[in-house]
Each structure stands twice: as structure tokens, then as C-alpha cells.
VOTOR-615563 format. One record per residue: x, y, z of N, C-alpha, C in turn. Coordinates in steps of 0.05 Angstrom, whole numbers, plus 32768, in hexadecimal, padded with zeros to 4 digits. Example, Ala and Ser with C-alpha at 12.3 -4.5 7.8 and 13.67 -1.06 7.14 Angstrom:
residues 2
81087F8E809C80F67FA6809C81087FBE809C 81017FD3808E81117FEB808F81028001809D 
END
This chain:
residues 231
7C1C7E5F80557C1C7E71806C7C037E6C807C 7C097E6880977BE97E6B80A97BF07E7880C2 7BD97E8080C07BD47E9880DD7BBF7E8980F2 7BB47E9581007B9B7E9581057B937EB18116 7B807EBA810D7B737ED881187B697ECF812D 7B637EEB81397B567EEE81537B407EE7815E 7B287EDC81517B1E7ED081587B197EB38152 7B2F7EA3814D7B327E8C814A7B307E818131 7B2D7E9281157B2C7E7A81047B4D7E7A80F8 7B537E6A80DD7B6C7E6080DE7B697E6980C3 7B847E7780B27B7E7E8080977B997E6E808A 7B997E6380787BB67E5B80647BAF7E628051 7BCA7E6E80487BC47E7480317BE87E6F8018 7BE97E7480067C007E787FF67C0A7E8B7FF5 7C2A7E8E7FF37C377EB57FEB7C1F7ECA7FE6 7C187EB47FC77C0C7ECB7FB67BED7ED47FBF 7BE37EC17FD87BC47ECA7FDB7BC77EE07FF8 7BD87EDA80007BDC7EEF801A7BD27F05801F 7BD87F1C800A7BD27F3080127BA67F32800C 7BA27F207FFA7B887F217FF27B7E7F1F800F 7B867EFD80187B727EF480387B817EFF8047 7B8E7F0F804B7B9C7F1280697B8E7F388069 7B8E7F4980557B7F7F5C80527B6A7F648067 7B597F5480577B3E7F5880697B367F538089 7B4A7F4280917B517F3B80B37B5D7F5280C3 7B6B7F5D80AF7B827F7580BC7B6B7F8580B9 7B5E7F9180AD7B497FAE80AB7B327FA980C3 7B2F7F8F80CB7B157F8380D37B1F7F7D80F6 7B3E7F8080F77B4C7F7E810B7B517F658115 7B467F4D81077B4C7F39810A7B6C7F2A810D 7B7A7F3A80FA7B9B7F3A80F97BA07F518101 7BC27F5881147BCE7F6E810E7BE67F67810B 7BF97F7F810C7C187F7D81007C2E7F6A8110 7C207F6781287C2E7F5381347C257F328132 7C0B7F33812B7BFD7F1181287C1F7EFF8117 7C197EEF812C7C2A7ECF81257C237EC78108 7C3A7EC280F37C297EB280D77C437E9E80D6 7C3B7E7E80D07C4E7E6A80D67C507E6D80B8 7C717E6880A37C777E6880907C807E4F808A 7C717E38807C7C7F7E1D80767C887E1F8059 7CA17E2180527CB37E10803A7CBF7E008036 7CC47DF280237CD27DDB80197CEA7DE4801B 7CF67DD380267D147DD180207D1F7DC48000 7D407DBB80017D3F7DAE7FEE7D3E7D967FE7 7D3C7D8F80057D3B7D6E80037D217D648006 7D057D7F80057CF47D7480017CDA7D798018 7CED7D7F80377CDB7D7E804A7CDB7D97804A 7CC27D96805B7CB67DB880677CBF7DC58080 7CD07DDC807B7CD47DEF808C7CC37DFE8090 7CC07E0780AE7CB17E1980B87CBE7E2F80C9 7CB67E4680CA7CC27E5E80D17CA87E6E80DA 7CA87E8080F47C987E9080FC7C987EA98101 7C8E7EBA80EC7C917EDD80E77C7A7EE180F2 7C837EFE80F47C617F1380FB7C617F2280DF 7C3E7F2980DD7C317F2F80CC7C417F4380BA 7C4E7F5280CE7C607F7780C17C6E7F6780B4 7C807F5480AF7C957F4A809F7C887F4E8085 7C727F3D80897C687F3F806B7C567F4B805C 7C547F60806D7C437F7C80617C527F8F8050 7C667F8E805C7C757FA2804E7C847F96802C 7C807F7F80277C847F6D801A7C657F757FF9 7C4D7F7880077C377F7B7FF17C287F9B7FF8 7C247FA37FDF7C207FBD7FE17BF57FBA7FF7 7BED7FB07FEB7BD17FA37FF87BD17FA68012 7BEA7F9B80237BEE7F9880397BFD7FB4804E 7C147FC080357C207FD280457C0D7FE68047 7BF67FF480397BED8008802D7BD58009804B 7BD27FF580557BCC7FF9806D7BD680068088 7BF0800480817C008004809A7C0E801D808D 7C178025807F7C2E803580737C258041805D 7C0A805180507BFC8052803D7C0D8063802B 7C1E807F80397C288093801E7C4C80848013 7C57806E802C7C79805E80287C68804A8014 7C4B804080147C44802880007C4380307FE6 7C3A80547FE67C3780547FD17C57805B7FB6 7C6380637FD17C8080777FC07C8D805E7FBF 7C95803C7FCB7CA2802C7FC27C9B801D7FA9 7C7880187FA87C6E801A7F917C7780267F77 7C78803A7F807C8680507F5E7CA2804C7F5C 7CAE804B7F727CC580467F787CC780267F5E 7CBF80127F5F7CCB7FFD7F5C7CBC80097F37 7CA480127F397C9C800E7F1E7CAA802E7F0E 7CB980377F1B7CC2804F7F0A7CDE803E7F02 7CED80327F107D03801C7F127CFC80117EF0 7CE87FFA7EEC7CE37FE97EE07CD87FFF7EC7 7CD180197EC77CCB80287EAA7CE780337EA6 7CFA80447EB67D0D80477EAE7D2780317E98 7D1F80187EAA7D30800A7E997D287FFF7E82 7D0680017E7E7D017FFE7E627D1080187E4C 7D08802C7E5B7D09803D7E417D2980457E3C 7D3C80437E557D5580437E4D7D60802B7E3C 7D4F80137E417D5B80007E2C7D5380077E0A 7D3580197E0E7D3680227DF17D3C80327DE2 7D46803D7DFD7D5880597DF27D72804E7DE9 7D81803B7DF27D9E80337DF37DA380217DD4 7D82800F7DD17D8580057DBE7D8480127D9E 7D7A80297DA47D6C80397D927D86803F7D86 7D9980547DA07DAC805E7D917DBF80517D8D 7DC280387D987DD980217D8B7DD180207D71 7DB9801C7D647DB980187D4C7DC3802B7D3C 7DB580457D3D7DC280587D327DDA80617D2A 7DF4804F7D3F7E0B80557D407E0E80377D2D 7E0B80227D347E0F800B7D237DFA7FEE7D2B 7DEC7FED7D177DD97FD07D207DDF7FBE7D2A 7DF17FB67D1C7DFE7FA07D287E047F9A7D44 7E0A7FB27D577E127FB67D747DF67FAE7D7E 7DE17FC87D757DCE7FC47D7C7DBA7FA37D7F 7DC57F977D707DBB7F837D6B7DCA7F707D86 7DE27F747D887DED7F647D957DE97F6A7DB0 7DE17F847DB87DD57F8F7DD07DB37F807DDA 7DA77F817DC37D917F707DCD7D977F537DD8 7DA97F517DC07DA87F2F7DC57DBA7F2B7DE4 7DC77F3F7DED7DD47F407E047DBF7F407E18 7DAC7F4D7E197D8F7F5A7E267D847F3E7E2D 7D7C7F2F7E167D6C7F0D7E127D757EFF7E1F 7D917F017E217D9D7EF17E267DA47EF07E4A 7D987EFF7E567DA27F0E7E707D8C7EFF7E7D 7D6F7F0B7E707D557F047E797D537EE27E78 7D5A7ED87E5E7D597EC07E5F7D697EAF7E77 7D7E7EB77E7D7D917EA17E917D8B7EA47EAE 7D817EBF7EAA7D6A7ECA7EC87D5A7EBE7ED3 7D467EAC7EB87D327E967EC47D3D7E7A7EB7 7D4A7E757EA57D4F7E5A7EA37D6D7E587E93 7D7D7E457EA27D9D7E427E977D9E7E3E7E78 7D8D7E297E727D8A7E207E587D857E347E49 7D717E337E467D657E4D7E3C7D757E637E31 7D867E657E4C7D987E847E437DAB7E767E3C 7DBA7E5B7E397DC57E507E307DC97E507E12 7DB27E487E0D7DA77E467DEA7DAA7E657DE0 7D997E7A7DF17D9D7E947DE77DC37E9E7DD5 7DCE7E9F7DF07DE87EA57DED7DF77E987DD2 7DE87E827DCD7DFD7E6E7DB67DED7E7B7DA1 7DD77E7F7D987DCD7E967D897DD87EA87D88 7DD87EBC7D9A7DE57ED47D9B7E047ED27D8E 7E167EC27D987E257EBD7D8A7E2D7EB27D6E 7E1A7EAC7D5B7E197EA17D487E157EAE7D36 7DF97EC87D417DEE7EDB7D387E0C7EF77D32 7E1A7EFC7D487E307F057D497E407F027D37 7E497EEA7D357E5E7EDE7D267E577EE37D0D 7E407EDC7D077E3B7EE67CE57E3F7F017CDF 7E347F107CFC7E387F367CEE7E597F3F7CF9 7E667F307CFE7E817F2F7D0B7E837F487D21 7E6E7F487D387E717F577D457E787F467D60 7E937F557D737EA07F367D867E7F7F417D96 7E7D7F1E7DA07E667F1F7DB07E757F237DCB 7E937F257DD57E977F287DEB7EA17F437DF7 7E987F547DDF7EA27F6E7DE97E967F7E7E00 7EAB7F887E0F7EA77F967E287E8E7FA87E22 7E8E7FC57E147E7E7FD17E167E607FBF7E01 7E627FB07DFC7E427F9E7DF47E377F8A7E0B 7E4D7F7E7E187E457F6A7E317E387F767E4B 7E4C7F8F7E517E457F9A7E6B7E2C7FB27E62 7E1A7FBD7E477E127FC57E407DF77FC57E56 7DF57FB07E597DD27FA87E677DD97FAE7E7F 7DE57FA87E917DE77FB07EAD7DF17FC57EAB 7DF57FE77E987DF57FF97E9A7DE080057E92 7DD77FF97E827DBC80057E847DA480007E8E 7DA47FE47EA57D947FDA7EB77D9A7FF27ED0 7DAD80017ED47DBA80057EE67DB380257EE4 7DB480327EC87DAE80477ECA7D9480577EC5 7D8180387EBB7D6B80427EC17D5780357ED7 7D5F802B7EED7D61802D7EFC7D6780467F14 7D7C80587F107D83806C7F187D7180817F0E 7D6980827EF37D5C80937EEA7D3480927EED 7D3380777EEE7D1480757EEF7D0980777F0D 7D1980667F1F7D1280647F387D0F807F7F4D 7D1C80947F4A7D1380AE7F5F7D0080B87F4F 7D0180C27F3C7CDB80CB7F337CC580B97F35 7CCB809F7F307CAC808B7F3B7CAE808A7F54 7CC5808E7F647CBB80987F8D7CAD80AF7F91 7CB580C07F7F7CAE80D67F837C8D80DB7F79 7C8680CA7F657C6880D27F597C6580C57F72 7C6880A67F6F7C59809A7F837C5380AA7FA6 7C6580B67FAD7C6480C27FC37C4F80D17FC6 7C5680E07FAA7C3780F57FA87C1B80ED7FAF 7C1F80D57F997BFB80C37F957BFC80C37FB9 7C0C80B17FC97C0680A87FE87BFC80C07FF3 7C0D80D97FEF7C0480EE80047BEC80F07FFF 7BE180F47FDF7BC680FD7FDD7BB180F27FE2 7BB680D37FE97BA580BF7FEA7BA580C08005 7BB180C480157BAF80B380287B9D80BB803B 7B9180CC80407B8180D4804B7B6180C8804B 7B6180C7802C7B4880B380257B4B8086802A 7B68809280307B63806D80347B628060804D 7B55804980507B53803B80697B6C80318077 7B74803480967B84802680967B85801080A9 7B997FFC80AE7B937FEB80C77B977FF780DC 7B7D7FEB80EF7B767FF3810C7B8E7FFA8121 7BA27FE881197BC67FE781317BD17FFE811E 7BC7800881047BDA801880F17BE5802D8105 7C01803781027C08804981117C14805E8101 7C1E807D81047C27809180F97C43808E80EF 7C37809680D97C58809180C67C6F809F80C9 7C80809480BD7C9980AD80BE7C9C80C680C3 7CAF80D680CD7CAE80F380CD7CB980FB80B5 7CAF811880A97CBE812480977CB981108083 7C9C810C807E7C9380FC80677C9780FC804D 7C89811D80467C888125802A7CA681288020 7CBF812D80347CD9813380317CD881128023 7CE0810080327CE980E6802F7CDA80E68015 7CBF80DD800E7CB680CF80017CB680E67FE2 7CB280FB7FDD7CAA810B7FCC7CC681207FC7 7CC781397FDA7CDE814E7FD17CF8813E7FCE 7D0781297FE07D2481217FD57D1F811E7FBB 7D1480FF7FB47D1880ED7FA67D0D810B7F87 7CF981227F8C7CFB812F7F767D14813F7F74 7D2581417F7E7D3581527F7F7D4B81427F7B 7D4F81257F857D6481197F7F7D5B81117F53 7D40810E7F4A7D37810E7F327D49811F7F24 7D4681367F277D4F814B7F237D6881557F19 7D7281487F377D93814C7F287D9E81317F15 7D8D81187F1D7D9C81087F117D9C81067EED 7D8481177EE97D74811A7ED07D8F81337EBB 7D8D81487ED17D9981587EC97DBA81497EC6 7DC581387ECB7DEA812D7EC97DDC81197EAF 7DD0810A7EAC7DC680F87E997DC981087E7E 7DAF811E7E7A7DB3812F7E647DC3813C7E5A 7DCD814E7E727DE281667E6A7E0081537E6C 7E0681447E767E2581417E7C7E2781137E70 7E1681047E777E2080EA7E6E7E1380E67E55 7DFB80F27E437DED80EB7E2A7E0080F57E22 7E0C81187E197E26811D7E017E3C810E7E0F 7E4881017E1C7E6180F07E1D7E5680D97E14 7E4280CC7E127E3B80B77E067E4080BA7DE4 7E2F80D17DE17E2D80CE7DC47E4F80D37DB7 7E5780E27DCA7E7280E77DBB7E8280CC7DB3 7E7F80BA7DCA7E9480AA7DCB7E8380917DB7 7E6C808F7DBA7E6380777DA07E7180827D7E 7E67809E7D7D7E6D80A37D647E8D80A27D61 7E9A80A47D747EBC80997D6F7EC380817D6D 7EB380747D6C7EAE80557D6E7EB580497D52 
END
């Protein structure tokens, strides 16, 4: 990526150094949300494509960058993505937990469903090799490795904690922005945020928490348990 600021010097940089050097130009007013940044990639045959954004494209992209422009939306998508990414841990340890309980063997085949997801995610092989494990592993405890409720297991529970983690990490996060934001710097072009802030970023998403918490516990955990133990 290269720019050049306002008073003439020229910055390149990589994805990942952006928000570091492009930072201090935007506070210093050297960049704003409209500055020109030329994007060169490789294609597949090798040559370099180039494409020309303004700066906002890719602010909203690094928290470093938005938190300037958008300080209490930087902070609630923040929580947002990392309430996302704790939900689906602990629903997977919740899910694995009580698979076991009901029968190991599932549980076992649920992980290896899990490995096996992650692995083909970043490399074919890889998840290649997993799967023929998994199946081998299977076969010995004679549990089918292609059963519906063990296969589609992970994308329901990617899915529902997802649903479950993501409005309370908007919602903390919203909080942290409101409280912060007053103490934080912003860029010079920064302009006034959304209306009906604390609504958007904090009261829905607690209130959507809320109810979704409350259908999870009271009404889909005992239909779960009922229907494993009929299993």
C-alpha cells in the first residue's frame, strides 16, 4: 500500500503495518479519510494489480485506525467479534462436555469433527489426513462417522455461539467506547457519530442478550437434554 501525505513525503507499507504508519499521519493531519492509498496485488498469474481506495475503506477494517474516527462503533465491533470468538469456545465446551456424558464415543467423534473443520479451513491435505483418522478412529469405536447429528454438530454450535457470544461482547464493548471516549484522541476530519448511540451500540444488543439467553436456557438446553438422553 502507498499513500503520500500532505506534505509530500511517500509512506508504503504492508496490510499488516498500516494501521501502525498510517496512525500517526492521521492524528498529525498529515492523512485524512479521504487521502488516495494505491493497493498493488498479485494476481494469479503473477503480475501486480493496482487499485485506488481512500483511507475510510480501510479504517474501518483496523481497530487502531477506526477508534479515531468512530471511537464508541470501534469499540462495540471489537467486543462484537471477540464476544463471537468466546462464545464459540465455550459452547464447543459445553457441547463437548455433555456429549461425553451422554456417550464418549460421540463426543470423541465431535472433536474429531471440530479438527477436522479447522484443518481443511487452512490446508486440503491436512484436513485430508485428519478425516481418514477420524474415520479409522470411528470405525474402531463403531460410531458412523457420517452421521447427521455428529457432522452438522460444529456448524451448530459455531452458529449458536455465535448468536450467543456476539450481542453481550457488543454490548460490553459499547460500554468500554462510551466511557472511553471522551478521554480519547481523535482524527482532526473525525466527524460525529451516529445518532441514538448508546441505543445501537449498548441497550439493543443488551436486551437482544437477554432474550436470547433467556430461549437458550429455559426452552433449547431441556429439549436438548431430553432428546440426547433418548438417544
Amino acid at each position: 500500500m502507498v499513500t503520500s501525505t500532505s506534505d509530500g513525503q511517500r509512506r508504503i507499507c504492508s496490510k499488516k503495518e498500516l494501521a501502525r504508519i498510517f496512525r500517526g499521519d492521521i492524528l498529525e493531519g498529515r492523512l485524512n479519510a479521504e487521502s488516495s492509498v494505491e493497493v498493488y496485488t498479485k494476481n494469479d498469474k503473477g503480475q501486480w494489480d493496482k487499485n485506488t481506495r481512500p483511507l475510510s475503506q480501510f479504517a474501518t477494517g483496523y481497530f487502531k485506525l477506526r477508534v479515531l474516527y468512530e471511537p464508541v462503533w470501534a469499540h462495540a465491533m471489537a467486543g462484537l467479534g471477540w464476544g463471537a470468538m468466546i462464545g464459540i469456545a465455550l459452547k464447543f465446551l459445553d457441547s463437548l462436555i455433555g456429549l461425553g456424558l451422554v456417550n464418549p464415543a460421540l463426543a470423541l467423534a465431535f472433536l474429531g469433527w471440530t479438527v477436522f473443520f479447522i484443518a481443511f479451513s487452512k490446508n486440503l491435505l491436512v484436513g485430508a489426513a485428519v478425516l481418514y483418522v477420524l474415520y479409522r478412529v470411528c470405525r474402531d469405536l463403531k460410531v458412523d462417522l457420517f452421521t447427521p447429528g455428529i457432522s452438522l454438530s460444529v456448524a451448530i454450535v459455531t452458529i449458536t455461539g455465535l448468536i450467543l457470544g456476539g450481542p453481550p461482547g457488543m454490548a460490553i464493548g459499547g460500554a468500554i467506547g462510551l466511557l472511553r471516549k471522551p478521554y480519547l484522541t481523535l482524527a482532526p476530519d473525525a466527524k460525529p457519530e451516529r445518532k441514538l448511540l448508546a441505543w445501537k451500540v449498548f441497550i439493543l444488543p443488551l436486551l437482544a442478550s437477554i432474550g436470547l439467553w433467556w430461549f437458550y436456557l429455559g426452552v433449547f438446553c431441556p429439549w436438548a437434554i431430553h432428546f440426547l438422553s433418548a438417544q
